[in-house]
DOBATOR-47241 format. One record per residue (C-alpha): x negated, y negated, z negated; residue in three letters. Coordinates in pm, 1 decimal, decimal comma. Layout:
<nodes>
> x  y  z  aa
> X  Y  Z  ALA
...
</nodes>
This chain:
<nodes>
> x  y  z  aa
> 0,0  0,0  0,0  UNK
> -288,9  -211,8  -87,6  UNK
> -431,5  -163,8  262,5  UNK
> -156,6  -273,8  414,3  UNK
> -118,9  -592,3  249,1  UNK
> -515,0  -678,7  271,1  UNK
> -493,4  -581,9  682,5  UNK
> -151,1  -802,9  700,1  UNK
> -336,4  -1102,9  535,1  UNK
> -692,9  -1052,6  775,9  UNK
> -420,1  -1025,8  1095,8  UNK
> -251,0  -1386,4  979,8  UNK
> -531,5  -1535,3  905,1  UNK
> -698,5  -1448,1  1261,0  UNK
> -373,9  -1547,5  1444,3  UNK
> -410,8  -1882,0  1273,0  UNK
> -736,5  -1920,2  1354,2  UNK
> -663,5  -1839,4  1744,5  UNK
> -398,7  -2066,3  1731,2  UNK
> -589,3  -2347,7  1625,2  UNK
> -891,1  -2268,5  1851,5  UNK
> -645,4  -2305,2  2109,7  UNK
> -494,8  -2569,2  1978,7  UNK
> -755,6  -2767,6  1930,3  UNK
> -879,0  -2675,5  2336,8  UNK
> -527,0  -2826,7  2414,3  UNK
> -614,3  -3113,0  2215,4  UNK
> -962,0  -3148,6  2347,7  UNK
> -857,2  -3074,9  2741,8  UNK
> -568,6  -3377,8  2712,1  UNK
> -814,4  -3617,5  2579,7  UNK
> -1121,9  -3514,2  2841,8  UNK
> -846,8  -3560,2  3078,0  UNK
> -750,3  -3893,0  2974,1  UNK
> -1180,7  -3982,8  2929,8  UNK
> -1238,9  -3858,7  3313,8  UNK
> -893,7  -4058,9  3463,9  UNK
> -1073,0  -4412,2  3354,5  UNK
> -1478,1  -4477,3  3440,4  UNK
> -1762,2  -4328,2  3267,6  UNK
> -1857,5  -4467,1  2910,1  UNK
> -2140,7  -4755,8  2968,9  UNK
> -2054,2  -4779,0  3367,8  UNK
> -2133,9  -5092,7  3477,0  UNK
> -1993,8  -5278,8  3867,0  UNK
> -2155,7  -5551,7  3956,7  UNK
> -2291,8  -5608,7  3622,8  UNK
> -1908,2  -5612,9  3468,7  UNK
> -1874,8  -5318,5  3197,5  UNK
> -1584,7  -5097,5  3290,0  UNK
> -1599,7  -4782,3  3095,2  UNK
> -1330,9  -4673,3  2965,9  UNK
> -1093,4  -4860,5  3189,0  UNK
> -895,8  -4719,1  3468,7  UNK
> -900,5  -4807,5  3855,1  UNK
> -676,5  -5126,5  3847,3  UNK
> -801,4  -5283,6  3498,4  UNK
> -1127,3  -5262,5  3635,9  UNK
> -1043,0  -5459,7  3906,8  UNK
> -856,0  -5687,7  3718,5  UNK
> -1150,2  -5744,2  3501,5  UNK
> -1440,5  -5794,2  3815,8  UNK
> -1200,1  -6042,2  4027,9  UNK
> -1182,7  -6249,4  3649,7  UNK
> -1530,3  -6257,5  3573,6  UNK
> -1580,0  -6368,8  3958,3  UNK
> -1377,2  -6572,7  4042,6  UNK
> -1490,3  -6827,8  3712,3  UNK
> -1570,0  -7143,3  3898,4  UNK
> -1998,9  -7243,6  3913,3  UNK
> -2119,1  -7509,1  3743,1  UNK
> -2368,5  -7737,2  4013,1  UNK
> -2583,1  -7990,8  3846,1  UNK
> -2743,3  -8272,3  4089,6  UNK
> -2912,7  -8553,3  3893,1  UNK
> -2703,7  -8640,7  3664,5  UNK
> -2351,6  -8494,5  3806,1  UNK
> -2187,9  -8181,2  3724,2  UNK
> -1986,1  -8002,4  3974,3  UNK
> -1742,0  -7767,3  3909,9  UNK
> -1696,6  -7552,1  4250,5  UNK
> -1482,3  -7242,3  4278,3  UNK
> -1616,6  -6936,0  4476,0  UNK
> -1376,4  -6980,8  4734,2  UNK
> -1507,5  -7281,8  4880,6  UNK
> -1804,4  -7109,7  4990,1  UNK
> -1605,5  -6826,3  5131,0  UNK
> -1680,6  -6547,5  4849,7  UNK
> -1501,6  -6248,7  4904,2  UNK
> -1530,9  -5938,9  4689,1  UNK
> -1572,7  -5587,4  4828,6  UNK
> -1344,9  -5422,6  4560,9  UNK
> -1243,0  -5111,2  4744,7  UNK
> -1620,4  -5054,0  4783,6  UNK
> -1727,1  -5111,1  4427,4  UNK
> -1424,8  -4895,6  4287,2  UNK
> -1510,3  -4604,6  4498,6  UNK
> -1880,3  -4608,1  4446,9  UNK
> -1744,5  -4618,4  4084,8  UNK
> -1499,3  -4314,7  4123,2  UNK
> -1746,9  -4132,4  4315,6  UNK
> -2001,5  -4101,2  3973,2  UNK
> -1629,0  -4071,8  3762,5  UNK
> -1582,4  -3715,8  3957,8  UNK
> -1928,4  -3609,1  3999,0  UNK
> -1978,7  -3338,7  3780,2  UNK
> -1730,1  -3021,1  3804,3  UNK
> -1372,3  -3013,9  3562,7  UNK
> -1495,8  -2760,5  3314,0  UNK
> -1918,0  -2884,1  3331,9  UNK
> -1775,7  -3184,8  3210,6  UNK
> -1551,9  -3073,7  3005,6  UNK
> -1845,9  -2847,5  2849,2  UNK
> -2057,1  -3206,8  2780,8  UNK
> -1731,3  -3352,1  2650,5  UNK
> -1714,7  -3153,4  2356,8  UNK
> -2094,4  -3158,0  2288,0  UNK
> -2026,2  -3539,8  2293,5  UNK
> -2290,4  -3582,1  2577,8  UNK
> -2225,6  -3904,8  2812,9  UNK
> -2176,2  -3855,5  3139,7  UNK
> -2514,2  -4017,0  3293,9  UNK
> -2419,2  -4309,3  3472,0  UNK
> -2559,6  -4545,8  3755,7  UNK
> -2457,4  -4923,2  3775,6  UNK
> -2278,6  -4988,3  4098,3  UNK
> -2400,3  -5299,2  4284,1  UNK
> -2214,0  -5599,6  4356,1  UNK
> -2102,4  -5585,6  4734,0  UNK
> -1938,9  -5918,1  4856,8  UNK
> -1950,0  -6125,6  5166,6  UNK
> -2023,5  -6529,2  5146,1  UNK
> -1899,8  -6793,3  5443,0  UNK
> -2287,3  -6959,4  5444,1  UNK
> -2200,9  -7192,9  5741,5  UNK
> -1853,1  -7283,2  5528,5  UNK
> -2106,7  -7327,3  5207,6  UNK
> -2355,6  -7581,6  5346,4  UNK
> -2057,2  -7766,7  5499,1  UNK
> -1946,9  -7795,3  5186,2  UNK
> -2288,4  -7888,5  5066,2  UNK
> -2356,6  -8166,1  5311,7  UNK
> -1968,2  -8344,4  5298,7  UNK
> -1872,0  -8326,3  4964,6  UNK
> -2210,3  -8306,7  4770,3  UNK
> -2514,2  -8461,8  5010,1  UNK
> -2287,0  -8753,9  5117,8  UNK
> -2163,8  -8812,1  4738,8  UNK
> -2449,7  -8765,1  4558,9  UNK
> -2804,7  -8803,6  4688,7  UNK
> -2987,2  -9110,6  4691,5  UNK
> -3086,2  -9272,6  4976,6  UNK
> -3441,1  -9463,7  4962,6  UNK
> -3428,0  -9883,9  5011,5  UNK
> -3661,8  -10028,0  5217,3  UNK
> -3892,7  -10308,2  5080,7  UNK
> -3742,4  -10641,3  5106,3  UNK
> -3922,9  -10941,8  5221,9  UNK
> -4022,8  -11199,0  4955,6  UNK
> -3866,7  -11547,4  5051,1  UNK
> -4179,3  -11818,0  5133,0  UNK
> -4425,3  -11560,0  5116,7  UNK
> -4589,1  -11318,1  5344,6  UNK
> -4515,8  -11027,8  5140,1  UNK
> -4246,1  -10767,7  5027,3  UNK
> -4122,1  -10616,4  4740,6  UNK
> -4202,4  -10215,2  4726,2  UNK
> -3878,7  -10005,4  4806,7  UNK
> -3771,9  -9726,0  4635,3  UNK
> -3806,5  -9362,1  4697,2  UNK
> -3501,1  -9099,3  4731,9  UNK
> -3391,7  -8766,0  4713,9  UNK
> -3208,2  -8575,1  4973,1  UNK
> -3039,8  -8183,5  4823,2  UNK
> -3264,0  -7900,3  4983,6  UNK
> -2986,1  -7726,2  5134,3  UNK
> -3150,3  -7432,8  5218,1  UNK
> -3279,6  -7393,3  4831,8  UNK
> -2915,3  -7460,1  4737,8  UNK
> -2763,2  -7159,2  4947,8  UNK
> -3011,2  -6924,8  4807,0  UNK
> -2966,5  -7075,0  4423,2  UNK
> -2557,3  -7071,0  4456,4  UNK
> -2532,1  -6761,9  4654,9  UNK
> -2720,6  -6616,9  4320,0  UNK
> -2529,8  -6754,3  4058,4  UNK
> -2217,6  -6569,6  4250,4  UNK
> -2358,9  -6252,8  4219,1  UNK
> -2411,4  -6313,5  3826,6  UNK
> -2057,8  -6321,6  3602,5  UNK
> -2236,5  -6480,2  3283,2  UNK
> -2520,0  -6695,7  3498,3  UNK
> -2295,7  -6956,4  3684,4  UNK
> -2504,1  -7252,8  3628,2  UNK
> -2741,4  -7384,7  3934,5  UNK
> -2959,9  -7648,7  3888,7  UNK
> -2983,9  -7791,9  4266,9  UNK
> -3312,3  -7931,2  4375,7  UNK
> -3385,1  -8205,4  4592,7  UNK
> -3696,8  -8340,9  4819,1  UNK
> -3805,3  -8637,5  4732,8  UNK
> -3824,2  -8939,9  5056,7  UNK
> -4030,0  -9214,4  5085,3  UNK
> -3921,6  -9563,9  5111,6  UNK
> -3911,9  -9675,3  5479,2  UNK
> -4029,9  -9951,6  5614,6  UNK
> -3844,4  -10240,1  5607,7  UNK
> -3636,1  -10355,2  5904,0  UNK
> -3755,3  -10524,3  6243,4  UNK
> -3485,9  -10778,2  6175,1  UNK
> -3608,3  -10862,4  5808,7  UNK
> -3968,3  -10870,3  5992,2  UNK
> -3830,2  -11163,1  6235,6  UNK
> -3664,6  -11302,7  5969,9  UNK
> -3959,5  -11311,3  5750,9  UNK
> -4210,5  -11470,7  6023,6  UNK
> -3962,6  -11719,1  6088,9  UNK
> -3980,3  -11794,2  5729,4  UNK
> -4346,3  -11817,1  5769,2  UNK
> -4367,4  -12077,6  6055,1  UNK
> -4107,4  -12298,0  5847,7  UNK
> -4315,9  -12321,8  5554,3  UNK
> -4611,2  -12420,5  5734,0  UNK
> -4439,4  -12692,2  5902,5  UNK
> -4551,9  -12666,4  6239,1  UNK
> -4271,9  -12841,9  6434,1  UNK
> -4429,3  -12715,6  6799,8  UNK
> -4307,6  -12346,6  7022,4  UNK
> -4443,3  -12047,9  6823,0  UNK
> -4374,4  -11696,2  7101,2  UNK
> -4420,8  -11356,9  6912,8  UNK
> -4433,9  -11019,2  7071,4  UNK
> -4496,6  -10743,1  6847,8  UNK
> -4514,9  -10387,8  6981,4  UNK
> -4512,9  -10057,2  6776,0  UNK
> -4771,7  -9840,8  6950,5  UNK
> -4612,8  -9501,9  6744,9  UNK
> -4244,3  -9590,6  6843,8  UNK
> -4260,8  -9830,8  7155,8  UNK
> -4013,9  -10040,2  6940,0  UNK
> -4073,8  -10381,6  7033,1  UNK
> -3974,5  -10751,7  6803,3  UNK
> -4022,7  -11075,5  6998,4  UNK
> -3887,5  -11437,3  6954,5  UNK
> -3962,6  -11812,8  7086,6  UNK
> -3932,2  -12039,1  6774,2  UNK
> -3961,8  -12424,1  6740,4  UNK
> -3783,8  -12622,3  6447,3  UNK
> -3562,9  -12362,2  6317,1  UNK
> -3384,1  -12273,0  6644,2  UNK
> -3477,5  -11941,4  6824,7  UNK
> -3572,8  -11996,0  7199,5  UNK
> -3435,6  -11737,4  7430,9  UNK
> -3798,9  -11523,1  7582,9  UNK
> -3599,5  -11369,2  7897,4  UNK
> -3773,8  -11499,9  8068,7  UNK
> -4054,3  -11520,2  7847,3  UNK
> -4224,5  -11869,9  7810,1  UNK
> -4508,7  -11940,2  8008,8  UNK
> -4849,1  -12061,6  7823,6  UNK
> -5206,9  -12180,8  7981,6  UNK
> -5402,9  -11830,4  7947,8  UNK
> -5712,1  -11966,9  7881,0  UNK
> -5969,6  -11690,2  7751,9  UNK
> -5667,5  -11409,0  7729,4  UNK
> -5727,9  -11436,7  8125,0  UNK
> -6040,2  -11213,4  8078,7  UNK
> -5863,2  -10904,0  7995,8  UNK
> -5711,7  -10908,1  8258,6  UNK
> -6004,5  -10988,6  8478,7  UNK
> -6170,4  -10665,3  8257,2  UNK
> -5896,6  -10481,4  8366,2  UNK
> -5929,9  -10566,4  8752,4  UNK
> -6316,8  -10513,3  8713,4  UNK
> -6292,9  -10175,9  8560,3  UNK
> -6070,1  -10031,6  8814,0  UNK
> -6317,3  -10089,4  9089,7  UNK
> -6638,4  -9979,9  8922,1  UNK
> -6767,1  -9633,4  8932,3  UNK
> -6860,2  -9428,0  8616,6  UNK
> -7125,4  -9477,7  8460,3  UNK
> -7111,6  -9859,9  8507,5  UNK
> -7454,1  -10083,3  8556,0  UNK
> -7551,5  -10212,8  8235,2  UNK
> -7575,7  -10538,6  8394,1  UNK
> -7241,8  -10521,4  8437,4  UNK
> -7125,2  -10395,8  8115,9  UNK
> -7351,7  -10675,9  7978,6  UNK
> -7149,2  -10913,1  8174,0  UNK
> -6801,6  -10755,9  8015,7  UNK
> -6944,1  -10806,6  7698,7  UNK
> -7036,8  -11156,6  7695,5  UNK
> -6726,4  -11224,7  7851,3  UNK
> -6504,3  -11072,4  7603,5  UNK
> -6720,7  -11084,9  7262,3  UNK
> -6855,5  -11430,3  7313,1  UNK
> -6584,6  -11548,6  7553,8  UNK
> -6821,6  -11654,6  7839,8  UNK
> -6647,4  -11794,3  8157,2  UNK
> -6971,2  -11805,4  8374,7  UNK
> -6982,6  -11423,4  8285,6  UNK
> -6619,8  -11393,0  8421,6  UNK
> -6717,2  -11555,2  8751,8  UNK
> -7033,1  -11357,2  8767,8  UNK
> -6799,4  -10997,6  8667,6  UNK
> -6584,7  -11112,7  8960,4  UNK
> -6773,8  -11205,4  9197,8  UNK
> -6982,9  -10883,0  9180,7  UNK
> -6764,9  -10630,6  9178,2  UNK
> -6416,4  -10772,1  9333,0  UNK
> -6409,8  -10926,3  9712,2  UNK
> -6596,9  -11267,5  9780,1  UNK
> -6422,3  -11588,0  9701,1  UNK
> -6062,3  -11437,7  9643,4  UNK
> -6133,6  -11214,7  9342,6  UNK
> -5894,7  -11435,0  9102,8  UNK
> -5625,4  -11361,9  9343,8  UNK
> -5686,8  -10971,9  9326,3  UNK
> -5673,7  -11012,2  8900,7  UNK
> -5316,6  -11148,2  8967,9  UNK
> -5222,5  -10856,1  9234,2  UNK
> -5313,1  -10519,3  8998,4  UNK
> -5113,0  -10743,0  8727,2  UNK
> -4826,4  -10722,3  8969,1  UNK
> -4925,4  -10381,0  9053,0  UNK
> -4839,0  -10327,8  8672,7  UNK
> -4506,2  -10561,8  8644,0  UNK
> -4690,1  -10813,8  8478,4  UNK
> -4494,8  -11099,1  8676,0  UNK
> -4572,9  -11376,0  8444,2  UNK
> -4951,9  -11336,1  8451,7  UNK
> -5199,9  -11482,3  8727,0  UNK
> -5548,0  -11638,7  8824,4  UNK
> -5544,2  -11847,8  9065,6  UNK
> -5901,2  -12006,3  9028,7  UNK
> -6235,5  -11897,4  8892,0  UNK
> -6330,4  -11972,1  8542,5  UNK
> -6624,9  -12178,0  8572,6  UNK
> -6665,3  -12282,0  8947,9  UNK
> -6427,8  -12531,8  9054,3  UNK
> -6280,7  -12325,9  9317,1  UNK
> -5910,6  -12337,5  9302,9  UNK
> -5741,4  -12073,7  9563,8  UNK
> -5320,2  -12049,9  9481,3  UNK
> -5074,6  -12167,3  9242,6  UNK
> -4875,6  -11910,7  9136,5  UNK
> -4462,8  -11899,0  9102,4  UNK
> -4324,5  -11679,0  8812,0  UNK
> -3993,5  -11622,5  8633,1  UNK
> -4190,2  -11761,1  8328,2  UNK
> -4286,3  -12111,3  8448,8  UNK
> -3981,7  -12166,1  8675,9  UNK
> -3776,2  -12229,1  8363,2  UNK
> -3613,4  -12566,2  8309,7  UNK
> -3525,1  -12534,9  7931,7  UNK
> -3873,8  -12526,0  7808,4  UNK
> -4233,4  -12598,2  7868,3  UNK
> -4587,7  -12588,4  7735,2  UNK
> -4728,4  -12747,1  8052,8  UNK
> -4951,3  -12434,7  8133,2  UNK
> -5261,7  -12472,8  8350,4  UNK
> -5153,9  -12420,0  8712,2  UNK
> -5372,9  -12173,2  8761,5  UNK
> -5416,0  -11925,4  8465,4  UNK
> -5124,3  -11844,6  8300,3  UNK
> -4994,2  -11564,9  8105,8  UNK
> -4731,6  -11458,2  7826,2  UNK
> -4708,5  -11300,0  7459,5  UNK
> -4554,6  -11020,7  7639,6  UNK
> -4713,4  -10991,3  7932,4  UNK
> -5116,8  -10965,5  7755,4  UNK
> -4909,8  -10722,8  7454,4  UNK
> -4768,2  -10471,5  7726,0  UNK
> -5159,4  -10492,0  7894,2  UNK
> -5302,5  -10429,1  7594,6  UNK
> -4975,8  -10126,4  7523,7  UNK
> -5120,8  -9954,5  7860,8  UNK
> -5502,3  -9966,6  7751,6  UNK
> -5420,4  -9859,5  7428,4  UNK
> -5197,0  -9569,2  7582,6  UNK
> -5465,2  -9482,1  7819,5  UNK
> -5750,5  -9489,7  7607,5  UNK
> -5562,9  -9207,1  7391,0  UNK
> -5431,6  -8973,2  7665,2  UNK
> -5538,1  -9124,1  8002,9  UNK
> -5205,3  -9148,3  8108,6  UNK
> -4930,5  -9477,6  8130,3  UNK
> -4912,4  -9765,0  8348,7  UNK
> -5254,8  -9785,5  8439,3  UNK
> -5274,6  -9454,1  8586,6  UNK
> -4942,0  -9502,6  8732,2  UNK
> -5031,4  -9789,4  8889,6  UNK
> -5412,2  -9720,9  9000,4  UNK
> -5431,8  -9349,8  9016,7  UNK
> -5783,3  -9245,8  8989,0  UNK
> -5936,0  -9556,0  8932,6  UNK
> -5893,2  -9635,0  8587,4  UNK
> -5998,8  -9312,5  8347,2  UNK
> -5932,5  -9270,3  7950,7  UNK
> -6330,4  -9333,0  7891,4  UNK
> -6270,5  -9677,9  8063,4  UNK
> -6000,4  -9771,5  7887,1  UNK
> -6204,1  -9648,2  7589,9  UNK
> -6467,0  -9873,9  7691,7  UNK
> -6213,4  -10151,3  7697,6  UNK
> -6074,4  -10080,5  7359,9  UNK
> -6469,4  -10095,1  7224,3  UNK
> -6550,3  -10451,9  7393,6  UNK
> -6181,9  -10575,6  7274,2  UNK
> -6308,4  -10460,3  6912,0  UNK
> -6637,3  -10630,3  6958,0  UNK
> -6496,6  -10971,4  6960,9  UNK
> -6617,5  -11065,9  6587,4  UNK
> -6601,9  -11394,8  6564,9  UNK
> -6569,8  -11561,9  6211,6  UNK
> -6274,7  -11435,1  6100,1  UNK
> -5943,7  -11649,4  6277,1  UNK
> -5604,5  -11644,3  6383,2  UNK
> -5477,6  -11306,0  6360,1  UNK
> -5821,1  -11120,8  6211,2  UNK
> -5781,7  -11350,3  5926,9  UNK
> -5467,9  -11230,3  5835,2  UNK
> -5608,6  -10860,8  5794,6  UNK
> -5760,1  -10676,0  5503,7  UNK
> -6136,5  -10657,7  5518,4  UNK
> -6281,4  -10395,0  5717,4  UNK
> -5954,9  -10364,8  5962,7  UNK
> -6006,2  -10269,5  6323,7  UNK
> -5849,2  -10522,8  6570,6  UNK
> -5895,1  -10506,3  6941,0  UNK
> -5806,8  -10887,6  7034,4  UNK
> -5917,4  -11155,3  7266,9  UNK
> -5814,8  -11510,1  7037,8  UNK
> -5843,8  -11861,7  7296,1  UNK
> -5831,5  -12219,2  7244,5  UNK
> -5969,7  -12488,5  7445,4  UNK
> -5986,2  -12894,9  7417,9  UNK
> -5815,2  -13003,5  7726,2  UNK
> -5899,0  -13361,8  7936,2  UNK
> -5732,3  -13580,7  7644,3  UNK
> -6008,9  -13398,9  7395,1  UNK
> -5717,3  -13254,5  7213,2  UNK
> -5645,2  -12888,9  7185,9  UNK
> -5244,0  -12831,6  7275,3  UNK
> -5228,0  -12429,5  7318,8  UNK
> -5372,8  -12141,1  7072,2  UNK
> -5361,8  -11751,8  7157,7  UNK
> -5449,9  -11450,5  7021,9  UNK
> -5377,3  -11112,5  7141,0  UNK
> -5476,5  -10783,2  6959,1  UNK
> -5427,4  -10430,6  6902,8  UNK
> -5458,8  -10352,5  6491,3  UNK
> -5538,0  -10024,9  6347,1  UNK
> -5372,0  -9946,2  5998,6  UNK
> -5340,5  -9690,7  5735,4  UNK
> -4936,5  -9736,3  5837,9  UNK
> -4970,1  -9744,5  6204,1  UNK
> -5083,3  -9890,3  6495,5  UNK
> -4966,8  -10178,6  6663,4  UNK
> -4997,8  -10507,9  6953,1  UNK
> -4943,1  -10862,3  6839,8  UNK
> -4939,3  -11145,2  7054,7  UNK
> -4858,1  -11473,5  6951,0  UNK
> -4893,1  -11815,0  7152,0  UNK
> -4864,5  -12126,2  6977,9  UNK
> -4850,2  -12526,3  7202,2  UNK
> -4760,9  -12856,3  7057,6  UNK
> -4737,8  -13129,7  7293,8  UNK
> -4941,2  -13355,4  7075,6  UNK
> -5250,8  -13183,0  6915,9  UNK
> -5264,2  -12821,1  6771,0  UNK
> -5399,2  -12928,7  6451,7  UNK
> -5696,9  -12637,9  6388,9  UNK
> -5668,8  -12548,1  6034,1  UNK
> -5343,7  -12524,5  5949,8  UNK
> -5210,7  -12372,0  6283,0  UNK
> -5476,0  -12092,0  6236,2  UNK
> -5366,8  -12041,4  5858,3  UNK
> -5001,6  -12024,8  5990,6  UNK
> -5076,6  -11753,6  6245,1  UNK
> -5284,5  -11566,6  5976,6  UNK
> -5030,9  -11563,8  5791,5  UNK
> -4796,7  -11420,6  6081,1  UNK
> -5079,6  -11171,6  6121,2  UNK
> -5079,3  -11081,0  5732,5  UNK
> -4659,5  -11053,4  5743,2  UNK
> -4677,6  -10790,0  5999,3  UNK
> -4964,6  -10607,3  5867,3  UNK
> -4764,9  -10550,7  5534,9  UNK
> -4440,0  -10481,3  5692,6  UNK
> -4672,5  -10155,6  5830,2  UNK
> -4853,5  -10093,6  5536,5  UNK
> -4535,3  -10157,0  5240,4  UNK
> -4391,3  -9880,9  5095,1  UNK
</nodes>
């Protein structure tokens, strides 16, 4: 009986033990089903932690923590943007099947096996996969945050009665390339949404050709001088070119330009004329000739330079003819320099005028523009052998000639005048100045023509000055220094 009772008691208590084993499988089978329905435990897509969650609260949870606006910081503005406006799209379908892909990796009952040893299913972070609008993003960039935001530079700004100008003021223009990569990065992070945008700095520019004119005219009222002042100015980097006529505060029209005795400016063209019909290497009795002419300003050397290498007796007349070769219209010689041998007077646009006059010598004349564009076409050819001259007198005039031209230009070192004294120490200037007492012992016209070499560029200046009375040598030459210093700043002012 005792048997009985002790087997009865051994059978329950195995049933119950079976029944709670299975049990307890039950138990553990509904929950590792519920664990493998959602994402692994630590899975993370695009950086977002998701275990745990199902399909759509995963979703829910990336398109929140992307679609949080970015914070853009330019100087000192803060821009909230939204991730729209540069066209960011994510690729949820991707990301949640890459993610369901590791969720169902691993067989029912293998799984089921780790489950209930507590081991995690190992687990690889799925990458962020999304598509930007880049064109739509630097649109954005350059309408609402380029135009709205950056800082354009200011030009310096003349100093009224002064030759000078105040310094302008450097800018900063977004790097838009830099600001694609650094936003298109903060859109992939969903904590990191700040960008600090970066910017390239710009230099001030250089002031305006109009506050230039303005400026010189400025200059010429201060000193006083009450007789015609003609400027042409020529940027030698830009062909940009600033001229005026300018007596007693009104602006004379220079179309046709005005018409001034040439006196010694004559001689480059005469160089000009001379070197196209010599061949290379030239005599040195010849180049010794050019030199005296130009760097001392001989006239019997002129005569002599003609004489020898143009035709007999009409020379000055072939000077005027390759200047009309070269549409130099308002430039001629119509006599020799020394000898009183007078062959033509000479018609142009310039001296036909009615409103104005310097009463220019009948026979060598010439304009601010006219010796600036001649000295434009050395200048050219001297760099690249090319321009007018070549145009005009093709293989006749080479670049070492017009080197050679540049050199004797550059040699004329008097004591420092007109425009030279307007220029920092040690600045190369290419000019030919000229002045000369006329029958009445009084000196009525002043001219100097140069190219000038700066640190900010290169450049022509011409400038013609007459008074019908008496050019007064002192302060006429301070006032065209002073022209000479304006213009050298407006290059070299930053």
């Amino acid at each position: 009986m005792k048997r009985r009772r002790s087997f009865s008691a051994l059978r329950w208590f195995s049933v119950f033990l079976i029944f709670s084993a299975v049990i307890l499988t039950v138990t553990q089978l509904i929950g590792y089903s519920r664990v493998r329905s959602n994402f692994p435990s630590g899975l993370l897509i695009g950086d977002v932690p998701v275990g745990g969650l199902d399909r759509q609260v995963s979703a829910q949870r990336l398109l929140v923590a992307y679609s949080m606006p970015i914070e853009m910081r330019y100087n000192d503005a803060a821009i909230q943007v939204k991730p729209d406006v540069a066209g960011f799209e994510l690729d949820l379908e991707g990301m949640l099947t890459a993610a369901d892909m590791q969720r169902t990796s691993q067989p029912f009952w293998v799984g089921f096996w780790q489950y209930l040893w507590n081991q995690a299913l190992p687990t690889t972070p799925v990458p962020l996969k999304f598509t930007i609008n880049e064109d739509r993003l630097r649109l954005f960039l350059e309408s609402e945050i380029a135009s709205r935001y950056d800082q354009p530079p200011t030009p310096p700004i003349p100093i009224p009665g002064s030759t000078g100008f105040l310094p302008g003021q450097p800018g900063s223009v977004l790097n838009l390339d830099r600001a694609i990569v650094l936003i298109t990065t903060a859109l992939r992070s969903p904590t990191s949404r700040v960008v600090n945008l970066t910017f390239d700095n710009t230099s001030a520019p250089r002031p305006s050709l109009a506050n230039l004119s303005v400026l010189l005219q400025q200059v010429i009222q201060v000193n006083g001088f009450d007789g015609i002042v003609d400027i042409y100015m020529e940027d030698l980097r830009t062909n940009e070119t600033l001229q005026f006529g300018y007596q007693n505060g009104t602006l004379l029209s220079t179309e046709p330009d005005i018409a001034f005795s040439a006196i010694s400016t004559i001689k480059i063209p005469i160089m000009v004329a001379a070197f196209r019909r010599l061949d290379e290497p030239a005599p040195e009795y010849i180049l010794n000739q050019i030199s005296l002419m130009i760097e001392q300003s001989g006239n019997d050397p002129a005569d002599i330079l003609m004489e020898t290498v143009m035709a007999e007796n009409v020379a000055p007349i072939q000077v005027t003819q390759d200047m009309e070769a070269l549409g130099l219209q308002n430039t001629f010689l119509g006599a020799y320099m020394a000898k009183p041998i007078f062959l033509q007077r000479v018609q142009t646009p310039a001296n036909t005028r009615t409103d104005i006059s310097t009463d220019p010598d009948p026979f060598s004349q010439t304009t601010p523009s006219d010796i600036g564009q001649l000295l434009g076409d050395i200048y050219l050819c001297s760099n690249t052998g090319g321009g007018a001259l070549a145009a005009a007198f093709p293989g006749e005039i080479s670049k070492a000639e017009c080197q050679q031209m540049i050199e004797f230009l550059a040699g004329n070192k008097t004591v420092a005048i007109l425009l030279q004294a307007g220029l920092p120490e040690g600045t190369r200037i290419a000019h030919k100045h000229a002045y000369a007492t006329e029958s009445d012992g009084l000196i009525h016209t002043m001219g100097d023509s140069g190219i000038i070499y700066s640190p900010g560029g290169d450049y022509i200046v011409s400038v013609f000055v007459h008074h019908p009375v008496q050019v007064v040598w002192d302060p006429v030459n301070k006032m065209v220094s002073e022209l000479s210093q304006a213009i050298y700043n407006f290059y070299n002012t930053r």
